[in-house]
Every structure is written in C-alpha cells, then in structure tokens.
PDB file of N, CA, C and O in Angstrom:
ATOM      1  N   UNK A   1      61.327  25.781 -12.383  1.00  0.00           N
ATOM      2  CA  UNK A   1      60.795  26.051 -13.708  1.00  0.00           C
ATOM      3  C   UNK A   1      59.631  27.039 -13.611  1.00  0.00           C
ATOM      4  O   UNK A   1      59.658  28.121 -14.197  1.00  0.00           O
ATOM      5  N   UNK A   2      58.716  26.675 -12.933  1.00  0.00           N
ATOM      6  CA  UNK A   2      57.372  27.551 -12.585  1.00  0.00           C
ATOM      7  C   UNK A   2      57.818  29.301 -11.734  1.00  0.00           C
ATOM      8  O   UNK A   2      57.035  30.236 -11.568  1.00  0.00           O
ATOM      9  N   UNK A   3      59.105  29.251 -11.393  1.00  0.00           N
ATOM     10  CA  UNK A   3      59.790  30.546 -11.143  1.00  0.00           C
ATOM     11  C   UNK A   3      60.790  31.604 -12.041  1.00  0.00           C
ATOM     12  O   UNK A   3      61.071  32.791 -11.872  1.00  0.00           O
ATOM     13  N   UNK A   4      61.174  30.645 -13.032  1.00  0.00           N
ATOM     14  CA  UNK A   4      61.199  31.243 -14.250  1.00  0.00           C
ATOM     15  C   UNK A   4      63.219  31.486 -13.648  1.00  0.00           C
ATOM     16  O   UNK A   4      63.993  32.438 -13.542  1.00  0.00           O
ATOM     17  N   UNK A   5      63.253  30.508 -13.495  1.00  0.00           N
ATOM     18  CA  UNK A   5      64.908  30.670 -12.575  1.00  0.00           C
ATOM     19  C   UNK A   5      65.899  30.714 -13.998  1.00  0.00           C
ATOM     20  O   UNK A   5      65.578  30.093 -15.011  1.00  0.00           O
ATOM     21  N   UNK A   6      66.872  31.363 -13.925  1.00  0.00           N
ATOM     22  CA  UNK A   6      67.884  31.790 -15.483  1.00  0.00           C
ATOM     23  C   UNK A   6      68.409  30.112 -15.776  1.00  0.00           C
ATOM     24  O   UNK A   6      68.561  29.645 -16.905  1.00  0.00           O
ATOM     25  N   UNK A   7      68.651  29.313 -14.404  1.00  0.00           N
ATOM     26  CA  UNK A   7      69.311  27.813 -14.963  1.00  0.00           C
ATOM     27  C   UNK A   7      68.475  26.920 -14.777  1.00  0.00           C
ATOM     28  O   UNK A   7      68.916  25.816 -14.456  1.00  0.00           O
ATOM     29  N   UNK A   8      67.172  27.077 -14.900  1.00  0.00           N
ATOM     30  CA  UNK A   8      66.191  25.736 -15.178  1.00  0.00           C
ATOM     31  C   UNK A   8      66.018  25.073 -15.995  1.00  0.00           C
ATOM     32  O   UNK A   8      65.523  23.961 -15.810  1.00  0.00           O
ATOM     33  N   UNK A   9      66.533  25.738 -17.780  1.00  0.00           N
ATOM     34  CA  UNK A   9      66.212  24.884 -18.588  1.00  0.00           C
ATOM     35  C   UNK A   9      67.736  24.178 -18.655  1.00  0.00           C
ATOM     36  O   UNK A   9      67.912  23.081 -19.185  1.00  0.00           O
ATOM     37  N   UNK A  10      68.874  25.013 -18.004  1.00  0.00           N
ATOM     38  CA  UNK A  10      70.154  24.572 -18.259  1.00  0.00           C
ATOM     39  C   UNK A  10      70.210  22.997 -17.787  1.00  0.00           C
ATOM     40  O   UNK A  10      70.486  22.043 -18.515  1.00  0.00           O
ATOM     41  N   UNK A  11      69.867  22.958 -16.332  1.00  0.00           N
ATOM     42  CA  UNK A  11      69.486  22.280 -15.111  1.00  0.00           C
ATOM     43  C   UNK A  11      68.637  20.780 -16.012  1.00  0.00           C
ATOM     44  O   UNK A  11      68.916  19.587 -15.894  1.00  0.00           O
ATOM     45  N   UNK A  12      67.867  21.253 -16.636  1.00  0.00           N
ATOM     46  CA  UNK A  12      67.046  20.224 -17.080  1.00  0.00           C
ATOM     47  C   UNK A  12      67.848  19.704 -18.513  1.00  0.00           C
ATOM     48  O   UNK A  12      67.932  18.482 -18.392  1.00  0.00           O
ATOM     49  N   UNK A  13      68.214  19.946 -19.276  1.00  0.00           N
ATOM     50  CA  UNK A  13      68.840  19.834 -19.973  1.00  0.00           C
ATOM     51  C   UNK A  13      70.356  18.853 -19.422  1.00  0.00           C
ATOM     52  O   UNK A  13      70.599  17.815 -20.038  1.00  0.00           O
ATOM     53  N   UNK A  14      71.138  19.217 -18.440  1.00  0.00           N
ATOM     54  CA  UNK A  14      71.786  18.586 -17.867  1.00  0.00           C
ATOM     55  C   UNK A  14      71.712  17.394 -17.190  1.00  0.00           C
ATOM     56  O   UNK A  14      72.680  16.705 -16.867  1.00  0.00           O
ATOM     57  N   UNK A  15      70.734  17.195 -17.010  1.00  0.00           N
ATOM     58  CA  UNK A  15      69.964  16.185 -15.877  1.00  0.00           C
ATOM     59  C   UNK A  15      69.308  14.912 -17.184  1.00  0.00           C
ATOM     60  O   UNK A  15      69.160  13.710 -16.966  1.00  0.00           O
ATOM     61  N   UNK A  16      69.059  15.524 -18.296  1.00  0.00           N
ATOM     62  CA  UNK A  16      68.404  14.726 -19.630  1.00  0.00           C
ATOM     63  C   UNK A  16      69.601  13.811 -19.578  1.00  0.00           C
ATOM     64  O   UNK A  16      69.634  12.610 -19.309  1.00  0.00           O
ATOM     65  N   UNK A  17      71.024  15.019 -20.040  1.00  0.00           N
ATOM     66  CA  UNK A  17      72.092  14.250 -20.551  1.00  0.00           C
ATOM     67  C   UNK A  17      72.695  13.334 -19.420  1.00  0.00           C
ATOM     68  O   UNK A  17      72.704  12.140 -19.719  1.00  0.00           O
ATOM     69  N   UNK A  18      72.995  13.524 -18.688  1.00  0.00           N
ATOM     70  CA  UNK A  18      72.952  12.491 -17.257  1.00  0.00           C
ATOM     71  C   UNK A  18      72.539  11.520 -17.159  1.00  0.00           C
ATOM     72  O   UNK A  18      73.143  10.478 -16.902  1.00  0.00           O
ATOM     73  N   UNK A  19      71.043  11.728 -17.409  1.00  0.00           N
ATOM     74  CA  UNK A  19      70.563  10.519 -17.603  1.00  0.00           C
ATOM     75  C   UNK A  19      70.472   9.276 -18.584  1.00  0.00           C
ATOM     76  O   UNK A  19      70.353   8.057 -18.465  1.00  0.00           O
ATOM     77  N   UNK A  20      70.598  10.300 -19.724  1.00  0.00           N
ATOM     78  CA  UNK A  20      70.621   8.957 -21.049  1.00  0.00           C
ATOM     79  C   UNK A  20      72.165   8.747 -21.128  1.00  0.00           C
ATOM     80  O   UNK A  20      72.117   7.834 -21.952  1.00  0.00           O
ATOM     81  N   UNK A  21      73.639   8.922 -20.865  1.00  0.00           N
ATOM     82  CA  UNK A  21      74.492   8.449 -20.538  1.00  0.00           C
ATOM     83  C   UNK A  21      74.574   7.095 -19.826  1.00  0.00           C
ATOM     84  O   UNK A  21      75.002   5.981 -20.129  1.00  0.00           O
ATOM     85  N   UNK A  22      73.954   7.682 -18.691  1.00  0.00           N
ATOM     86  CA  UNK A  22      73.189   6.430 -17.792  1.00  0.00           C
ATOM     87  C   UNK A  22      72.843   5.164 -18.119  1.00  0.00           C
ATOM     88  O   UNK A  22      73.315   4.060 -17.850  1.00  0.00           O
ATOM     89  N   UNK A  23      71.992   5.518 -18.707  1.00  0.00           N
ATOM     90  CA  UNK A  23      71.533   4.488 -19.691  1.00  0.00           C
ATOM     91  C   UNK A  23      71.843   3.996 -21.010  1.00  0.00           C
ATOM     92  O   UNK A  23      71.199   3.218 -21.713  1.00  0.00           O
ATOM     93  N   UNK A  24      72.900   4.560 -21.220  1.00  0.00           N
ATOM     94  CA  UNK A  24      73.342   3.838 -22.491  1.00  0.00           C
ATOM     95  C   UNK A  24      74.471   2.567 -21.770  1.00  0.00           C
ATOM     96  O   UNK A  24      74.636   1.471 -22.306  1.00  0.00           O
ATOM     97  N   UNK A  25      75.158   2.992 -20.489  1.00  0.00           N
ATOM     98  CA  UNK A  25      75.923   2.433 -19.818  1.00  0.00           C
ATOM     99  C   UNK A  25      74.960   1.369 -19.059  1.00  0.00           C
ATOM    100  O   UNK A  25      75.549   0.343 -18.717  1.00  0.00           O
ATOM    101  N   UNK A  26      73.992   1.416 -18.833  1.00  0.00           N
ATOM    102  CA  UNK A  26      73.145   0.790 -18.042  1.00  0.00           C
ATOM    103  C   UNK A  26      72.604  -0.396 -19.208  1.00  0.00           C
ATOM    104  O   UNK A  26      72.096  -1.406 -18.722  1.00  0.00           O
ATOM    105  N   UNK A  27      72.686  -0.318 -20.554  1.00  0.00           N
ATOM    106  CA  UNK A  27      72.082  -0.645 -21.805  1.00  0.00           C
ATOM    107  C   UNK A  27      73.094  -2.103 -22.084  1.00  0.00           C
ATOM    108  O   UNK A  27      72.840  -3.294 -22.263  1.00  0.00           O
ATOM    109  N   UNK A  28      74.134  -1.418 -22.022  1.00  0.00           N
ATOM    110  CA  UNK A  28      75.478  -2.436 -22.467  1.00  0.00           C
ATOM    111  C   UNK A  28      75.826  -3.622 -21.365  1.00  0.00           C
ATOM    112  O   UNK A  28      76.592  -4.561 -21.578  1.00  0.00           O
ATOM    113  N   UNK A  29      75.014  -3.346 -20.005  1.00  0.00           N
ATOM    114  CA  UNK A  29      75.052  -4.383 -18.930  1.00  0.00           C
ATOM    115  C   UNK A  29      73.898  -5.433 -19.192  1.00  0.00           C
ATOM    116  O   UNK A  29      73.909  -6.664 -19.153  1.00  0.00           O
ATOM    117  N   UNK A  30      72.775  -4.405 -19.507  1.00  0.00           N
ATOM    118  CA  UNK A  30      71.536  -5.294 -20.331  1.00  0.00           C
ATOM    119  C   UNK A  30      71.346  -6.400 -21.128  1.00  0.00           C
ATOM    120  O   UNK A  30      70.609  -7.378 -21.249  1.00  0.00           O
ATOM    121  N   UNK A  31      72.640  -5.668 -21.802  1.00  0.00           N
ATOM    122  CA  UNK A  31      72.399  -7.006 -23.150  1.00  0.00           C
ATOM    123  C   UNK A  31      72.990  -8.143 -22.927  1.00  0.00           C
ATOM    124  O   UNK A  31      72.696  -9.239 -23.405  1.00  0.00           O
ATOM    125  N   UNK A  32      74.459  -7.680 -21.646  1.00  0.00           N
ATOM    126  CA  UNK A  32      74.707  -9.140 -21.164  1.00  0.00           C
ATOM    127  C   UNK A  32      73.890  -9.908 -20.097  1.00  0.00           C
ATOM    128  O   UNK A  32      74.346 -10.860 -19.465  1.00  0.00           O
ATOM    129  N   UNK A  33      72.618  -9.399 -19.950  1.00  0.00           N
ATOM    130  CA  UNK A  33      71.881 -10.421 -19.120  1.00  0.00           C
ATOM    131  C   UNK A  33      71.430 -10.023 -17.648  1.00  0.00           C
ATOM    132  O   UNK A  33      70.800 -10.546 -16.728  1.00  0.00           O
ATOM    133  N   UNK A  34      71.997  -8.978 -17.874  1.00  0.00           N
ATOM    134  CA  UNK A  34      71.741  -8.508 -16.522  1.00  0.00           C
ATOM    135  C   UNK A  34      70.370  -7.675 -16.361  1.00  0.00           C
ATOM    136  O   UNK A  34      70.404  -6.445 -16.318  1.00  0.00           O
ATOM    137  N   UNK A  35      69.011  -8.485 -16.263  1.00  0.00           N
ATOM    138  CA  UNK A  35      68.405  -7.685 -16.330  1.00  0.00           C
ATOM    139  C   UNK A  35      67.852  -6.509 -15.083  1.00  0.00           C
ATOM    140  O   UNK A  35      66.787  -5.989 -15.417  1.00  0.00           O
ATOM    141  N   UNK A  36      68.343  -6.068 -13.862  1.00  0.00           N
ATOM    142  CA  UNK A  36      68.216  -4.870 -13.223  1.00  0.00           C
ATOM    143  C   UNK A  36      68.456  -3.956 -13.703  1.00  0.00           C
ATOM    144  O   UNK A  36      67.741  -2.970 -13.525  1.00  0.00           O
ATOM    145  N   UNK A  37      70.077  -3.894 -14.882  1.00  0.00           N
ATOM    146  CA  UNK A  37      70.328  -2.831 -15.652  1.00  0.00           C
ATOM    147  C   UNK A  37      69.520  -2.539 -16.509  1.00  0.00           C
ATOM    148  O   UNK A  37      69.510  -1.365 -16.878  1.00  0.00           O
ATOM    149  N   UNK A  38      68.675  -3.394 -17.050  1.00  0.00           N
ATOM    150  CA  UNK A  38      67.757  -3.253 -18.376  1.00  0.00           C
ATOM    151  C   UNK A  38      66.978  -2.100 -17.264  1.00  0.00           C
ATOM    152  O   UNK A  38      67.022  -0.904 -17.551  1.00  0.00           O
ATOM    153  N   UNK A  39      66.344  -2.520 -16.120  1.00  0.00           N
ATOM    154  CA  UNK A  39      65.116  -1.781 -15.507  1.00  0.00           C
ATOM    155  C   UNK A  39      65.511  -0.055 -15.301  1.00  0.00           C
ATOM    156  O   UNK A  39      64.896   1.007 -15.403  1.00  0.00           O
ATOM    157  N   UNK A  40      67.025  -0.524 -14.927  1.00  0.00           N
ATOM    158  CA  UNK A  40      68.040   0.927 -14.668  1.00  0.00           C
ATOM    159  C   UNK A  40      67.476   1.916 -15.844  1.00  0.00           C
ATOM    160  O   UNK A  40      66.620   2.792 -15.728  1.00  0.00           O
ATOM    161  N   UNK A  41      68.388   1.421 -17.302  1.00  0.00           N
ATOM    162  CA  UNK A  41      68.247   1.753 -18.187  1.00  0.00           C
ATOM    163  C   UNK A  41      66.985   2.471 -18.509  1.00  0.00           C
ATOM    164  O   UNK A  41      67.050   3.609 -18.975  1.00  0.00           O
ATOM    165  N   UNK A  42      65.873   1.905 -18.300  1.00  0.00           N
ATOM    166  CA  UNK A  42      64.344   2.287 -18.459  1.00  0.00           C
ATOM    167  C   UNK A  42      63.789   3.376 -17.799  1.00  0.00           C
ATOM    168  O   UNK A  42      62.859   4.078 -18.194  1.00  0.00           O
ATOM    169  N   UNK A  43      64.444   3.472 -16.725  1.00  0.00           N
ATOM    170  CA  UNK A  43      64.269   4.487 -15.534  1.00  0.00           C
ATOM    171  C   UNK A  43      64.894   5.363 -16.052  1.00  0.00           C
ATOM    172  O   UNK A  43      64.352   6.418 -16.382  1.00  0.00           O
ATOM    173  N   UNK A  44      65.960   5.159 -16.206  1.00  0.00           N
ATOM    174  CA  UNK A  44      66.918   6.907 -16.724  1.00  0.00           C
ATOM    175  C   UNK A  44      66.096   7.170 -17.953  1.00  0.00           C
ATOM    176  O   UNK A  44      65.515   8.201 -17.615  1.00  0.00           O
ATOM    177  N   UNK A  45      65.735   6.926 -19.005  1.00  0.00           N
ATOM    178  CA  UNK A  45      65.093   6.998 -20.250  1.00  0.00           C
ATOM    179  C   UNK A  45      63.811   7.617 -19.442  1.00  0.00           C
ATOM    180  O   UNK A  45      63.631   8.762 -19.854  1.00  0.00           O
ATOM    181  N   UNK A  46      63.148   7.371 -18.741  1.00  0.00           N
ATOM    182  CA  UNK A  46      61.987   8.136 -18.173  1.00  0.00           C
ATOM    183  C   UNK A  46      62.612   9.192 -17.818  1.00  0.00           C
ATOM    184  O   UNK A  46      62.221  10.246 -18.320  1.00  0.00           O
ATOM    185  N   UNK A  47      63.482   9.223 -17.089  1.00  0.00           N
ATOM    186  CA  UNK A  47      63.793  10.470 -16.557  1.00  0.00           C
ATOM    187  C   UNK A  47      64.252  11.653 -17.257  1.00  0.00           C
ATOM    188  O   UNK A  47      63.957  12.803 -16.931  1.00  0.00           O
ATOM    189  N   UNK A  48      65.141  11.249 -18.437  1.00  0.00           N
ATOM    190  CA  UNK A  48      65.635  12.217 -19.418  1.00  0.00           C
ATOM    191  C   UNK A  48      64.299  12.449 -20.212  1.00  0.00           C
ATOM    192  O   UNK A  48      64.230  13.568 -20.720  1.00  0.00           O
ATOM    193  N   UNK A  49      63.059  11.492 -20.453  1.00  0.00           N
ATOM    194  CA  UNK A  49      62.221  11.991 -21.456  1.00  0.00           C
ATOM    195  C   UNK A  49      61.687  13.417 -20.709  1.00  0.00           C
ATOM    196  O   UNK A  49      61.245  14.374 -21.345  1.00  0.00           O
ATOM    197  N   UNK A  50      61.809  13.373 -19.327  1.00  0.00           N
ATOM    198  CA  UNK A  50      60.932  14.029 -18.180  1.00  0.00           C
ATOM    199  C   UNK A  50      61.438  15.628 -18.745  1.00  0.00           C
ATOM    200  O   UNK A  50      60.991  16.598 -19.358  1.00  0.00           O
ATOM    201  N   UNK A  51      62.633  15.166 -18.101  1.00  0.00           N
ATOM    202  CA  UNK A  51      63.732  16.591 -18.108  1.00  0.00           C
ATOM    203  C   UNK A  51      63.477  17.000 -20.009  1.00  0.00           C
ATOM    204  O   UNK A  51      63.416  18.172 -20.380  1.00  0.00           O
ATOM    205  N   UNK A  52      63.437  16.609 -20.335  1.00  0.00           N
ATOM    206  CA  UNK A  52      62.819  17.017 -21.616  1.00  0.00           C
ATOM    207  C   UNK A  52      61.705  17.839 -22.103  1.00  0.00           C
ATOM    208  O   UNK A  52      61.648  18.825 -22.838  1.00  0.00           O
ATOM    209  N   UNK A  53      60.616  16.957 -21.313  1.00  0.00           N
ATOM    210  CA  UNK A  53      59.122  17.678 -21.552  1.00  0.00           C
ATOM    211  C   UNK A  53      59.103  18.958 -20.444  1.00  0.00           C
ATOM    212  O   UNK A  53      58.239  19.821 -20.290  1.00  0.00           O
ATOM    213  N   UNK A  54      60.387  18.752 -19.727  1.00  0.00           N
ATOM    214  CA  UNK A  54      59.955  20.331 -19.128  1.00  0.00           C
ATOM    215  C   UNK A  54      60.925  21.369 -19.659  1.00  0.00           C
ATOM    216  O   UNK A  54      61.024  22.421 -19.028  1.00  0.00           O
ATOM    217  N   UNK A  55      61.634  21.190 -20.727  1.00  0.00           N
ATOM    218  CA  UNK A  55      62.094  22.454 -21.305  1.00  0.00           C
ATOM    219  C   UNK A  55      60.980  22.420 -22.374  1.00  0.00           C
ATOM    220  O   UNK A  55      60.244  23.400 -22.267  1.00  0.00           O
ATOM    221  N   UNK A  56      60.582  21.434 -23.545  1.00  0.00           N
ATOM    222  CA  UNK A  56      60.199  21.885 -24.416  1.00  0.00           C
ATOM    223  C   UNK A  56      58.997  22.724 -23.786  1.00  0.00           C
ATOM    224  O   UNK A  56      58.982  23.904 -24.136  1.00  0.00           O
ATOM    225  N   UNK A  57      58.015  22.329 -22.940  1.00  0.00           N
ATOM    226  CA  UNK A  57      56.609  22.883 -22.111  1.00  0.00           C
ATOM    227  C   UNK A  57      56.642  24.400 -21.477  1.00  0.00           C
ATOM    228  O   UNK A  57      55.652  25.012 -21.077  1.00  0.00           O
ATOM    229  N   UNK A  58      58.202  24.940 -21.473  1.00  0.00           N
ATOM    230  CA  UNK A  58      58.467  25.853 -20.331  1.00  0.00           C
ATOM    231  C   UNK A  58      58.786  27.043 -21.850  1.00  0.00           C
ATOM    232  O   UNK A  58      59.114  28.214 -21.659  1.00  0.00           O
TER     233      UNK A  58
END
C-alpha cells in the first residue's frame, strides 16, 4: 500500500471479502453453540474491518 502497487487496493478489497464470507460461515456454527467459531467469526470481522481501513486511508 505505502508503494502505491496497481493491486493493493484490489488485494485488500479481496482479502475484506474473504474474510467476512468467513465469517458469516463461521457465524452459522456460532449460533449452534460452538463457541470457537463465534471467536473465528470475530477475528475475520477484524480482519475485513482492517482490509477496509486500508483502502478507504490509501
């Protein structure tokens, strides 16, 4: 990102959607009780917010 590379925001953008997929799949294990998936879930949601704040920032 800080190199100004042509597929960084693509890259990040990809990596968002990856992740909240993730976690929507990770979401539906959650609700049956499984709570590691809940933690899963939480983690990918960090991660896509991440990949987020570095397109909107860039």
């Amino acid at each position: 990102m800080s190199l100004g590379s042509d597929y960084s925001i693509e890259l990040c953008r990809l990596c968002a959607e990856v992740c909240n997929a993730c976690a929507e799949e990770c979401e539906k294990h959650a609700a049956m009780g499984m709570e590691h998936c809940a933690q899963c879930a939480e983690a990918c949601r960090a991660c896509a917010d991440a990949c987020n704040n570095m397109i909107t920032n860039n």
